[in-house]
N, C-alpha and C positions, 0 to 999 in steps of 0.2 A: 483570689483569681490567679494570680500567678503561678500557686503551685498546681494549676491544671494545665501549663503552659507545656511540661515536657510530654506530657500525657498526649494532648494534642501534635505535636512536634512528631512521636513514636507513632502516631495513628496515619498521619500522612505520610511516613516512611515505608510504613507497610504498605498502605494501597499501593504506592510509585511501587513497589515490587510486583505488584501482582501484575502489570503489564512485559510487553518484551522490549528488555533492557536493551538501551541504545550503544553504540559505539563507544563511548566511554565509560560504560561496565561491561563491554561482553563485546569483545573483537570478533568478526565472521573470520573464521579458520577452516572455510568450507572447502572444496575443494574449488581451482577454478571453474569460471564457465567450459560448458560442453555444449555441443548443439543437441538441442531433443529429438527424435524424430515421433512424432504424431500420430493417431490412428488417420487415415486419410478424410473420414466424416465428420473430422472434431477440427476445430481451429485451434492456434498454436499461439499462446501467447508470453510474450517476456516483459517485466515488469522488471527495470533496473534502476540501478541509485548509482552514479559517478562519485570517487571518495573525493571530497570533501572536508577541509578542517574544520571546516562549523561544524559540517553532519557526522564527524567523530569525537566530537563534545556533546552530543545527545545523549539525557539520562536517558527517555522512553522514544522508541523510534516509531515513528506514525504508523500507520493501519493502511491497509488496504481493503475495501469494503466492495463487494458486487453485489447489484442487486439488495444493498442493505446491512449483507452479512458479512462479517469478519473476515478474511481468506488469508491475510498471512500480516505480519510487520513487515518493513524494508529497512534496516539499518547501512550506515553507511557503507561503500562500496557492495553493493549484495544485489541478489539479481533471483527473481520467481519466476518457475515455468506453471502454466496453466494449459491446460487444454479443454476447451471449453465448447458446449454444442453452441449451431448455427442459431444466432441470438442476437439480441438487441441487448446490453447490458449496460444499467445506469454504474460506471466505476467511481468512486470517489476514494481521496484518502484523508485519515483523519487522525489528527494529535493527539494521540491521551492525555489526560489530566489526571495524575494523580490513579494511577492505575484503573481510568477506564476511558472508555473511547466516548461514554458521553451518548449515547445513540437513540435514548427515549427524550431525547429532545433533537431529535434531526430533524431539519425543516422546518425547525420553530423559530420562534423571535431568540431562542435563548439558544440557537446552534452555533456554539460558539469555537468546535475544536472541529469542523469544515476545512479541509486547505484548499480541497481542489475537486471538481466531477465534473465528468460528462458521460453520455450517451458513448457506447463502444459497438458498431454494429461489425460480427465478424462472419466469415463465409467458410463452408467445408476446406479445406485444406490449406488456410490463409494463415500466414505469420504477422505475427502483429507486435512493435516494439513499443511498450511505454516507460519512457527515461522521464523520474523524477529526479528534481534538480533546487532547490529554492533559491540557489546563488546564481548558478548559471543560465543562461535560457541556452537551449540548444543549437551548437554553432552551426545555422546550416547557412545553406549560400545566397546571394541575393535572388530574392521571387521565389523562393523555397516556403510553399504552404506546409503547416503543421496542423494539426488538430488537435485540444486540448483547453486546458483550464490555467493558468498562470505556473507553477512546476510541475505539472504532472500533463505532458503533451506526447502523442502520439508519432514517432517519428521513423522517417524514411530508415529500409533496411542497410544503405550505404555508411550513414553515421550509426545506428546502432551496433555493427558487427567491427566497427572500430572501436566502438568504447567499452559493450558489455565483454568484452576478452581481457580483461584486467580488472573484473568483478568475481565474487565468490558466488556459492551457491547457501542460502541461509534456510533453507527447508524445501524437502524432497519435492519434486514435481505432483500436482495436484490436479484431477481429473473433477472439474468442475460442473453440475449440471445447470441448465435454466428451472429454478422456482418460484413460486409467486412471493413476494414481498412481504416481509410479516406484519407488517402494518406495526399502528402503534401498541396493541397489545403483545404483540410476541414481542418486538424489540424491548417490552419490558421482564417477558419471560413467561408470561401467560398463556401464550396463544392464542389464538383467534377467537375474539367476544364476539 
């Protein structure tokens, strides 16, 4: 049995690659933030990560998930634009394991690589900041409501445009649309039974 030890050992190396490497394989050297400007019918959303020494010790940097489907990683210090239609979107983010996110068991007893979701409802020409954080909760001031899920919370534009200005950009701006949810057969890769 042993000598199938390395074997196994090379088989999980691989997988952990085939995800997006975190902060300690793969520095964001984007450029910094810029503000986006939006089509005025689409909502404008930024999804950012405050650096972090934990979160630059990540081999695979969590996921970002709308609606179900993948939309980008977030490694440390790094920051996603989206522009998204007027919608109701379930946002969650999720840890890979071993190079995959785990997703034909969301919502199961065995969803196990879940950090965070909720419901994102955004308006024609509305800016929206979501700071992930797992260390810090976001410093706002007292009687300051947040919306959100334990580090992944929706916050006032006053603190975000102080923090995401010493964030990178880790993949280009994404024009997002509302579609139905692929249920459990697509999230396997079949499509709809």
């Amino acid at each position: 049995m042993s000598r199938h030890h390395p074997l196994l050992v090379l088989l999980l190396l691989c997988l952990a690659g085939c995800s997006s490497p975190g902060a300690f394989l793969n520095t964001n050297d984007g450029p910094l933030f810029t503000p986006h400007s939006p089509e005025e019918d689409l909502a404008l959303v930024y999804l950012y990560r405050p650096q972090s020494d934990w979160a630059d010790q990540e081999l695979e940097a969590p996921g970002l998930f709308l609606n179900k489907r993948l939309i980008g990683s977030l490694p440390s210090n790094s920051y996603l634009v989206l522009e998204l239609d007027v919608a109701s979107y379930p946002v969650e983010m999720r840890r890979p394991l071993f190079g995959s996110f785990w997703t034909a068991l969301a919502d199961g007893v065995l969803d196990f690589n879940r950090i965070a979701g909720f419901n994102l409802d955004v308006g024609a020409g509305g800016t929206y900041y979501l700071r992930y954080d797992e260390l810090n909760p976001p410093p706002l001031g007292e009687g300051a409501a947040t919306l959100g899920d334990g580090p992944l919370q929706l916050v006032p534009a006053s603190l975000a445009e102080k923090e995401i200005v010493a964030t990178h950009e880790f993949q280009p701006p994404q024009r997002v649309a509302m579609e139905p949810s692929p249920g459990f057969w697509g999230a396997l890769g079949f499509g709809e039974q």
